[in-house]
C-alpha positions as CSV (number, residue, x, y, z in Angstrom):
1,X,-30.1,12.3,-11.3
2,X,-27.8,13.3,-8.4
3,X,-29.5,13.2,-4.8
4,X,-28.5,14.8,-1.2
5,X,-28.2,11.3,-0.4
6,X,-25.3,10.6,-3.0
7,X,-23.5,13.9,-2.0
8,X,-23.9,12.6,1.4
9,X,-22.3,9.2,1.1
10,X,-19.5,11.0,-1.1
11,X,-19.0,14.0,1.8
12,X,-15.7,12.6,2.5
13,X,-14.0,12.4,-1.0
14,X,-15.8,15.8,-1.6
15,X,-14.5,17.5,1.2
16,X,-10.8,16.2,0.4
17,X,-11.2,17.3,-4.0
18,X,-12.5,20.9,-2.2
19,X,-9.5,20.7,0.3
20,X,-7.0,19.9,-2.5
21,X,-7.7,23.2,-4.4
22,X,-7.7,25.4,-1.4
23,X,-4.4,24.4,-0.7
24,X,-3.5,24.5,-4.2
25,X,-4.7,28.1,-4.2
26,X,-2.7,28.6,-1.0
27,X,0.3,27.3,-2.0
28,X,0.1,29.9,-4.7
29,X,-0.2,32.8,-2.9
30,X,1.9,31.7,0.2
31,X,5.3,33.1,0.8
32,X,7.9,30.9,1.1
33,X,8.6,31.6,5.0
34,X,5.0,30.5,5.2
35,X,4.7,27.3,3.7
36,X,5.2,25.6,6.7
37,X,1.7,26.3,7.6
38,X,1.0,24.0,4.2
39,X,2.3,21.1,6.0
40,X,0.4,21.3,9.2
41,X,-2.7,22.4,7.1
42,X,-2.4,19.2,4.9
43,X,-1.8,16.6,8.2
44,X,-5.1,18.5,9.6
45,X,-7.5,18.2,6.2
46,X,-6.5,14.1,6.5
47,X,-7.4,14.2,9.8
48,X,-10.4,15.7,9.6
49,X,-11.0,13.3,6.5
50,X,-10.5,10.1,8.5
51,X,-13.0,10.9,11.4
52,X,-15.6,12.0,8.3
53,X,-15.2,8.6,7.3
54,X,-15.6,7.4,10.9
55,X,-18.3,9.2,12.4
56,X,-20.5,9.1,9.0
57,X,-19.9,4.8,8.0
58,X,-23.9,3.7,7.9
59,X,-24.5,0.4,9.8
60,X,-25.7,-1.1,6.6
61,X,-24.3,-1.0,2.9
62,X,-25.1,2.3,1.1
63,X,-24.8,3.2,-2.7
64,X,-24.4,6.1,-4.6
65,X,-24.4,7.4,-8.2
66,X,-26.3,4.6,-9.6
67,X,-24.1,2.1,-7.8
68,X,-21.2,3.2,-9.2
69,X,-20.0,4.0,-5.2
70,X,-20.0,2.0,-2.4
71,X,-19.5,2.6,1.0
72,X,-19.1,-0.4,3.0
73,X,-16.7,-1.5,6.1
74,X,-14.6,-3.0,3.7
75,X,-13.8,0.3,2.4
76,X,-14.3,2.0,6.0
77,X,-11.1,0.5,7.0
78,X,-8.9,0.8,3.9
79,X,-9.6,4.4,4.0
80,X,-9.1,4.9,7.4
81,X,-5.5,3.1,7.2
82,X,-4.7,5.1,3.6
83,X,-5.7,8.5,5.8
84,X,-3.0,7.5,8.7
85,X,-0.2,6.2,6.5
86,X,-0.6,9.4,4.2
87,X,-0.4,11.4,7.6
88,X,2.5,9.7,8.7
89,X,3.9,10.0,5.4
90,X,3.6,13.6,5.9
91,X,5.1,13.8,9.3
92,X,8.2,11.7,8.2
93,X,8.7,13.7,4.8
94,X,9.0,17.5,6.0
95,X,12.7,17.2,7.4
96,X,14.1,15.2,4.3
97,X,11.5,17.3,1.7
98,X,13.3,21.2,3.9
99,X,16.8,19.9,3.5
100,X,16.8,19.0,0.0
101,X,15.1,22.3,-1.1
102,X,11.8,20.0,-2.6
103,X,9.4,21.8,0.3
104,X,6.5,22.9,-2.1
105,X,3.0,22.6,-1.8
106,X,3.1,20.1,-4.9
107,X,4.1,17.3,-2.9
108,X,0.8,17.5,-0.2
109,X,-1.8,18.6,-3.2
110,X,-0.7,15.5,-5.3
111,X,-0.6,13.5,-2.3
112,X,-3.6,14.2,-1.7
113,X,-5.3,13.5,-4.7
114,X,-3.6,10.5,-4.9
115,X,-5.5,9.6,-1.4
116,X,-8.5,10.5,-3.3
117,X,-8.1,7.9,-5.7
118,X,-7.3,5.4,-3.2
119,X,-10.5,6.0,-1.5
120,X,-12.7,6.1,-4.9
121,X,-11.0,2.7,-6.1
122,X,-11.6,0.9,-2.9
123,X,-15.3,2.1,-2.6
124,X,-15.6,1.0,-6.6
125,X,-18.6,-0.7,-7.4
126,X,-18.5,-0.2,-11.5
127,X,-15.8,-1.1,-13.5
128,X,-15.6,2.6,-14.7
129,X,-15.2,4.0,-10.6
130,X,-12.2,1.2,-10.7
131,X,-10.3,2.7,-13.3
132,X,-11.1,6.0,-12.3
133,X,-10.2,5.7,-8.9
134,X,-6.7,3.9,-10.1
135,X,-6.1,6.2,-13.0
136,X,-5.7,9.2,-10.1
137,X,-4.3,7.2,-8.1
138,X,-1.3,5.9,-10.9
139,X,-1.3,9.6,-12.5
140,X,-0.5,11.7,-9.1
141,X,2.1,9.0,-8.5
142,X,3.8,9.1,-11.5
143,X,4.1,13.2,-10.8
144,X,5.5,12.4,-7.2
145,X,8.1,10.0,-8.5
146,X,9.4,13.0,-10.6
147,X,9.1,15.5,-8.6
148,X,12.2,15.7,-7.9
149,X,13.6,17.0,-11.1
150,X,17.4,17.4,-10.6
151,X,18.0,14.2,-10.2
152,X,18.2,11.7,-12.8
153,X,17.7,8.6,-10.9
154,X,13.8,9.9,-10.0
155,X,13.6,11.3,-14.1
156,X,14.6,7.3,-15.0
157,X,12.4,5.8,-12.5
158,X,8.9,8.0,-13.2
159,X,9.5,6.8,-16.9
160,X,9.8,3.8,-16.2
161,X,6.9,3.5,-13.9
162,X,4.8,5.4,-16.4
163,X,5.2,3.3,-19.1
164,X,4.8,-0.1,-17.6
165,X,2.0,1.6,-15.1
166,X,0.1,2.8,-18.8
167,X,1.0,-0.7,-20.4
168,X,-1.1,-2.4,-17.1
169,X,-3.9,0.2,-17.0
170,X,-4.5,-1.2,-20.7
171,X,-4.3,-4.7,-20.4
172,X,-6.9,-4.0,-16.9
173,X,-8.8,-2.0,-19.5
174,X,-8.5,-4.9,-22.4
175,X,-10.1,-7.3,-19.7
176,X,-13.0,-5.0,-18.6
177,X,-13.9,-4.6,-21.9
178,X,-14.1,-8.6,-23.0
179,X,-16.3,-9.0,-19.2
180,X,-18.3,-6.4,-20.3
181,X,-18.7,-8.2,-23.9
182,X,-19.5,-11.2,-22.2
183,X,-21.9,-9.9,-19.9
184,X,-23.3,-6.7,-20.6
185,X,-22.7,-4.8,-17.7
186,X,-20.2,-2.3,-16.1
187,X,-22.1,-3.3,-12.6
188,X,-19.9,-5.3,-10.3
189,X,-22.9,-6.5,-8.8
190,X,-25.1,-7.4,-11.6
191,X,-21.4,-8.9,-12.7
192,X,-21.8,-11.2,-10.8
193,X,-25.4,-12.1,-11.2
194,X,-24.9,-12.5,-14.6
195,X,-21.5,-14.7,-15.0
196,X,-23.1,-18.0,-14.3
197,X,-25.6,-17.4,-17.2
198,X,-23.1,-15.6,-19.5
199,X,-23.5,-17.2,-23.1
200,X,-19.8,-16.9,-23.5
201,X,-17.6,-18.1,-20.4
202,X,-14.3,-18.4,-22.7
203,X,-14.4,-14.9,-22.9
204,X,-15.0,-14.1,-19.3
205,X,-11.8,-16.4,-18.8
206,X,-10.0,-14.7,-20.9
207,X,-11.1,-11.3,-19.5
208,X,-10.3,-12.3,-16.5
209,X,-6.9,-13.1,-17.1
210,X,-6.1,-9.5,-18.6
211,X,-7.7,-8.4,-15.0
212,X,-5.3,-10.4,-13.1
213,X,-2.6,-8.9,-15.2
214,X,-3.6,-5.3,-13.9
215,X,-4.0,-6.6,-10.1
216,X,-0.6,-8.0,-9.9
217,X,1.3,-5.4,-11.1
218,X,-0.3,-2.9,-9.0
219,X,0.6,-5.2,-6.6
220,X,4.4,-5.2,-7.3
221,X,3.6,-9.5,-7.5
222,X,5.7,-11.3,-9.9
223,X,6.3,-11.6,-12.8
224,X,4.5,-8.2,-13.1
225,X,7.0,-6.5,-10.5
226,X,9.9,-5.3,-12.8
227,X,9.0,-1.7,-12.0
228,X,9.0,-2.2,-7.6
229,X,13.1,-1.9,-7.3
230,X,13.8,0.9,-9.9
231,X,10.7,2.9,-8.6
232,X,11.5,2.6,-4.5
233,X,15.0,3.1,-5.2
234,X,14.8,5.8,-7.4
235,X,11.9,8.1,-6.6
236,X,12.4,9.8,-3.0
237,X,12.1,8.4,0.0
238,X,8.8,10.3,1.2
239,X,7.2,8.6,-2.4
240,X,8.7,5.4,-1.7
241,X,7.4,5.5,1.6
242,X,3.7,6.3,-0.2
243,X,3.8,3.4,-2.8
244,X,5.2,1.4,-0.2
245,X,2.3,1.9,1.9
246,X,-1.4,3.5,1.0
247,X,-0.7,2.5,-2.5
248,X,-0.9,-1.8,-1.4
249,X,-4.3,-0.9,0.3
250,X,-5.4,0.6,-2.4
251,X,-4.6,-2.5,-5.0
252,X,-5.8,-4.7,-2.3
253,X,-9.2,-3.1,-2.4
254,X,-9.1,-3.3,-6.0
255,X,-8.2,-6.8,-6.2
256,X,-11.0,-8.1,-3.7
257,X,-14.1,-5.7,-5.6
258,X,-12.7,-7.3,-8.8
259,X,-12.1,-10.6,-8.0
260,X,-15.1,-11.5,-5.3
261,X,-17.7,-8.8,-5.9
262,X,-17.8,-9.2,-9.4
263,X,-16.1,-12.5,-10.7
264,X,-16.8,-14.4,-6.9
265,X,-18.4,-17.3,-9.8
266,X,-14.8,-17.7,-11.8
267,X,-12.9,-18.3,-8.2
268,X,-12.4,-21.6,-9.3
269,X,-10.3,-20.2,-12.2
270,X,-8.4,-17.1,-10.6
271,X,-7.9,-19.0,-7.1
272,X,-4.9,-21.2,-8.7
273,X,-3.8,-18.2,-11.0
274,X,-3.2,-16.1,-7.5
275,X,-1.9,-19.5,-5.7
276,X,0.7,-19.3,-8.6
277,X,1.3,-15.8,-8.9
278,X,2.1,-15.5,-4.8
279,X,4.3,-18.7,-4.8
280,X,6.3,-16.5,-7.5
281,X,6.5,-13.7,-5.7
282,X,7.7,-15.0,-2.5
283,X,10.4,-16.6,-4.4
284,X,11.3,-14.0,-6.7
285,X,10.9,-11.5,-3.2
286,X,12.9,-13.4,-1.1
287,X,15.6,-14.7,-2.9
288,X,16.4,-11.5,-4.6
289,X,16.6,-9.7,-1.6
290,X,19.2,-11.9,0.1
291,X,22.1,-10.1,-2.7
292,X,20.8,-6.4,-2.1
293,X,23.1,-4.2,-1.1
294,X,20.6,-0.6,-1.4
295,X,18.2,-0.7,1.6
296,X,15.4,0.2,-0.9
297,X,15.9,-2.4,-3.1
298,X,16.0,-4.8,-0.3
299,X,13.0,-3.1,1.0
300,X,11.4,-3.2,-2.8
301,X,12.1,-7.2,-3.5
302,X,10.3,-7.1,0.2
303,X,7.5,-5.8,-0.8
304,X,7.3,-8.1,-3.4
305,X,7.5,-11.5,-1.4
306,X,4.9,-9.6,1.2
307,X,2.6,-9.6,-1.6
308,X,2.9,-13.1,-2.2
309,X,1.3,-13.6,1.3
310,X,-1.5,-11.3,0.8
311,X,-2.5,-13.1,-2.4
312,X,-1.8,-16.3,-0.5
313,X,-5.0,-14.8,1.6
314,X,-7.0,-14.1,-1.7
315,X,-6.5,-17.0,-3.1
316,X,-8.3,-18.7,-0.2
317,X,-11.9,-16.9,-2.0
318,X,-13.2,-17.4,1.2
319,X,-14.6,-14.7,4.0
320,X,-11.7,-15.7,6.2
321,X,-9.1,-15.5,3.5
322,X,-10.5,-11.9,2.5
323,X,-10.3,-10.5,6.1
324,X,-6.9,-12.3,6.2
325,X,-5.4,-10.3,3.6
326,X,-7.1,-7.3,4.8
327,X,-5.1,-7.7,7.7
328,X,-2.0,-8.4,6.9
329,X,-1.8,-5.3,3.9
330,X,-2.6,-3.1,6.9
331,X,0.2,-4.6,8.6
332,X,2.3,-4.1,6.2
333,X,1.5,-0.4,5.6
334,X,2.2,-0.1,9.1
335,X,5.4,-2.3,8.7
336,X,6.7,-0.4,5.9
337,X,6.1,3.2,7.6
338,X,8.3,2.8,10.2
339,X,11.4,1.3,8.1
340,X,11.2,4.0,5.6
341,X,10.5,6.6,8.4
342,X,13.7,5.5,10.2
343,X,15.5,5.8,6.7
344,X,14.1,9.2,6.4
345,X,15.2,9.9,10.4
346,X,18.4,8.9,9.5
347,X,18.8,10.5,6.1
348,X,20.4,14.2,5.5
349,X,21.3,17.0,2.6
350,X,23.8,15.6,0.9
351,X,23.4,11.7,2.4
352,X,20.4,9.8,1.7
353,X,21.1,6.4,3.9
354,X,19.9,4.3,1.3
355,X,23.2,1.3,1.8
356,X,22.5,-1.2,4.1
357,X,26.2,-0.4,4.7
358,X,25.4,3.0,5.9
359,X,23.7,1.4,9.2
360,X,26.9,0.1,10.6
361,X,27.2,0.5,14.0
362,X,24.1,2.5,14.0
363,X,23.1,0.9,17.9
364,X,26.5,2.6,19.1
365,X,25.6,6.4,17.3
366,X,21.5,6.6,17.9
367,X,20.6,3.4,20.0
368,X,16.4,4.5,19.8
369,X,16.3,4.8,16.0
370,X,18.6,1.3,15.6
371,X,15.8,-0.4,18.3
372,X,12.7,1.1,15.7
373,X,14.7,-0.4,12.7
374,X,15.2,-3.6,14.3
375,X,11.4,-3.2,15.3
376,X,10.6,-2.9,12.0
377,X,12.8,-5.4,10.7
378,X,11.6,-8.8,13.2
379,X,7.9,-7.7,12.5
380,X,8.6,-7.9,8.3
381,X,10.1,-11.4,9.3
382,X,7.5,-12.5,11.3
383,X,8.7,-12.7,14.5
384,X,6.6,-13.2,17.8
385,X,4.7,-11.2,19.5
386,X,5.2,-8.2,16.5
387,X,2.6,-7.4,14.6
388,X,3.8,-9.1,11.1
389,X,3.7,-12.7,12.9
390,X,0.1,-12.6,13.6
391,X,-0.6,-11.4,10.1
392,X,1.8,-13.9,8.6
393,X,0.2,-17.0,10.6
394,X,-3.7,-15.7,9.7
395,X,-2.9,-16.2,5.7
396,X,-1.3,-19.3,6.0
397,X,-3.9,-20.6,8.4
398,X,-6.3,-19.4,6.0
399,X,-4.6,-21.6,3.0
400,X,-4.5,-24.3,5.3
401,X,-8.4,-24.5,5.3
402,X,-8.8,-23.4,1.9
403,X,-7.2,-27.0,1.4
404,X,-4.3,-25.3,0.0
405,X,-1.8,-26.9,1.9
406,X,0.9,-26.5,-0.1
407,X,0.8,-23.0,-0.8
408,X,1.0,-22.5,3.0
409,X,3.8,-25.2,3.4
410,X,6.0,-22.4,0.7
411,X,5.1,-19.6,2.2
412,X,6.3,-21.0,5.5
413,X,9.1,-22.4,3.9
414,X,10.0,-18.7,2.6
415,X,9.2,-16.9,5.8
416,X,12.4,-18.6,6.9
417,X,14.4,-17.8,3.8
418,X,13.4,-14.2,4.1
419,X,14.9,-13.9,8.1
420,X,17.7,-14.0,6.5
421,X,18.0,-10.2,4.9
422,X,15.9,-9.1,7.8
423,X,18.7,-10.0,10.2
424,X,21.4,-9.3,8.1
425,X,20.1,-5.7,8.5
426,X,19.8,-6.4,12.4
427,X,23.2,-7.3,12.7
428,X,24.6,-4.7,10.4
429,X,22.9,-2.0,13.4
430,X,24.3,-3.8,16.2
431,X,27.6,-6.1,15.2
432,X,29.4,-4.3,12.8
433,X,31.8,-1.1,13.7
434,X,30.4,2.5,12.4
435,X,32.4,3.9,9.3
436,X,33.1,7.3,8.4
437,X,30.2,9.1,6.8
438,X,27.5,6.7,7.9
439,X,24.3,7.4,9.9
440,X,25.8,9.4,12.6
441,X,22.9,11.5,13.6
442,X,19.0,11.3,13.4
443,X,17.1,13.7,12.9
444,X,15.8,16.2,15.6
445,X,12.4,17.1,13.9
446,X,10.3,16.6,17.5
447,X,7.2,15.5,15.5
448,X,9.0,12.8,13.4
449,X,10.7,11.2,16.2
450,X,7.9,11.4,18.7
451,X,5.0,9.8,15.8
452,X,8.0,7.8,14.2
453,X,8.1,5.9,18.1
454,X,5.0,5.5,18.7
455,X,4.2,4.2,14.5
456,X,7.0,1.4,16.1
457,X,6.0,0.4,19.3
458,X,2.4,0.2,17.4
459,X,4.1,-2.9,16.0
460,X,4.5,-4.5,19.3
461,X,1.4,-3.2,20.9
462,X,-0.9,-4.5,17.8
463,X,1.3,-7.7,18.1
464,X,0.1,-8.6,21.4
465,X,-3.6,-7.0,21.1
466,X,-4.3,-7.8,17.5
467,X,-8.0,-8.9,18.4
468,X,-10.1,-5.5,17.9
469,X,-8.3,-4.8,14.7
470,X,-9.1,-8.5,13.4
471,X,-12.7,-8.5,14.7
472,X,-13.1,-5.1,12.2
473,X,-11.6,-6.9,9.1
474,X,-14.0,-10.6,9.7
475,X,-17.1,-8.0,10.7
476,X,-16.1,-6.2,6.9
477,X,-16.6,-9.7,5.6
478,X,-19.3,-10.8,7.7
479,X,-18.0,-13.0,9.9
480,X,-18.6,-12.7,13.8
């Protein structure tokens, strides 16, 4: 039976499924001279969302639905974070959406419900609210990638993104069904009461491994990642800029209810499976980014080796590991935000900045947006005092007393290899001379360039006073 009290701990996920189609209902009767109003509409119902999520988060643990939802400060912050990057998504989007004609009321609504299943898959506490959540989530995105419909770069890359994103959602699906075999529950709590006594552990394992399958690609972590470079490169930039960001806190979220709140017993299987898979991906990341010569692509095979380190933190399976990795994947939304907002700052009908080439000289046309880039680009690296240092340094501190030194000697060992892109962009901005038809002008959208500064000095602010954000990650965990 549904309750008050389940409506209640749902309000905000309500409220945004309720907004989503009154603005699809606006959108239909709007004129076109007055879709603007969509736009500021939209940044406003997210808004309003992340201070329901705020001012309602109950000091203790609360259920709902049998359960199936859980609202926790684990999920309190991943929400929170998926609410601003979507915002800022938003803000960064309307010039490049207004110049290319793609200014419809399809892009908020499916952004949108894509935010809705971020914040039903990271509040999952059944194996059925987890494949909910990520089927809405996968679903909305494959419809962004293609929303641009003239061009056949985005009509290549949603195929290819809905294929292998189908091909994972079964294997995911394959492995919840042989836990369920071997257990008898959907639960992920009663999950993980019942794995120690489970009568058949070989099928757990092998559950488990069809799980892990699911995780890492919707991670972008190698040797699942095939799909990361066509999909950022192709889809456009405002969807890049999505996947890029709220997407990884969503498949973070996913991977810590599977992993620890329901298989927490089989850590001593999946912890070296991770270890392995984020060694992979910080080579795979790294060394395949060094040769890119598309910003995106450099930015996708990024993305990858920054997963690495967040599994690095996973694969701790420790308290201190989790709020680790928390950590750094908000750091990376906020990382990746600013890079692709500067891209989309730069970016123009009929020039989408997208060539590493087309940054030459950048410093000598628009000084401000070549200092965000460079911002942008040191905290990626790791550089002291940004933002992505700190983050860097808690996961490998975190291997270090998981006793898995050597994972943490690698990842240190390819945070160095990876300066090396990072700077190439760096010096591209400030060394090289500017060529004809290259990013000669930003943007002047007021709201972009005043939200795209401050989403970049964030970087260093958070970099210097990083301790409130950590404390709220360890208190998630229940550390002090």
């Amino acid at each position: 039976m549904i309750t008050f009290n389940d409506i209640l701990v749902l309000l905000p996920e309500f409220y945004l499924v309720a907004a989503a189609c009154l603005l699809l209902l606006l959108d239909a009767f709007m004129k076109p001279e007055q879709r603007g109003w969509l736009h500021w509409i939209s940044i406003m119902v997210l808004l309003v969302a992340a201070y329901m999520v705020i001012a309602g988060q109950p000091d203790v643990t609360v259920t709902a639905f049998g359960d199936m939802f859980v609202r926790d400060q684990t999920s309190e912050i991943l929400k929170v974070f998926a609410l601003l990057c979507t915002v800022l998504v938003f803000i960064y989007a309307r010039p490049y959406l207004l110049d290319r004609k793609q200014y419809v009321g399809e892009f908020y609504t499916l952004m949108i419900f894509a935010t809705i299943g971020v914040m039903l898959l990271v509040s999952a506490g059944n194996l059925v609210m987890i494949y909910l959540g990520l089927e809405l989530l996968t679903l909305s995105s494959y419809a962004l990638v293609a929303l641009n419909r003239d061009s056949p770069l985005s009509s290549e890359a949603a195929i290819k993104y809905f294929v292998l994103g189908a091909l994972s959602s079964g294997m995911l699906l394959y492995g919840m069904s042989m836990v369920y075999g071997a257990t008898g529950t959907l639960d992920l709590a009663q999950l993980h009461g019942a794995v120690p006594h489970s009568a058949m552990p070989h099928l757990l394992v092998f559950g488990l491994i069809f799980m892990l399958v699911g995780i890492a690609f919707k991670l972008g972590a190698a040797p699942f990642h095939m799909w990361i470079p066509d999909v950022y490169q192709g889809a456009s930039t405002p969807v890049t800029t999505f996947i890029a960001s709220t997407s990884k806190l969503a498949a973070f979220g996913m991977a810590w209810r599977l992993l620890e709140t329901g298989l927490g017993d089989l850590s001593q299987h999946w912890q070296l499976m991770l270890a392995a898979i984020a060694v992979l991906s910080m080579a795979i990341g790294n060394l395949v980014a060094i040769v890119q010569s598309n910003l995106k692509r450099m930015l996708a095979y990024s993305t990858i080796s920054h997963m690495g380190y967040l599994l690095m933190g996973l694969a701790s399976a420790g308290p201190e590991g989790y709020a680790s990795a928390m950590f750094y994947a908000v750091s990376y939304a906020l990382m990746s935000t600013v890079a692709f907002g500067v891209i989309l700052a730069l970016a123009r009908a009929g020039f989408e900045c997208e060539e590493i080439a087309d940054l030459k000289g950048l410093n000598q046309r628009s000084p401000w947006f070549a200092a965000l880039m460079a911002l942008a680009m040191f905290s990626l690296a790791g550089v002291p005092p940004l933002f992505g240092f700190y983050a860097k340094y808690l996961v490998l501190q975190a291997a270090i007393d998981a006793h898995l030194l050597w994972l943490a000697i690698t990842g240190a060992v390819f945070a160095i290899i990876g300066l090396y892109y990072y700077l190439h962009v760096v010096k591209v901005m400030y060394f090289d001379k500017p060529v004809e038809g290259g990013a000669d002008q930003a943007s002047t959208d007021t709201s972009l360039r005043v939200v795209l500064s401050l989403n970049a000095l964030a970087l260093l602010v958070l970099g210097v006073y990083w301790g409130p954000l950590l404390g709220w990650c360890r208190r998630s965990f229940g550390l002090g």
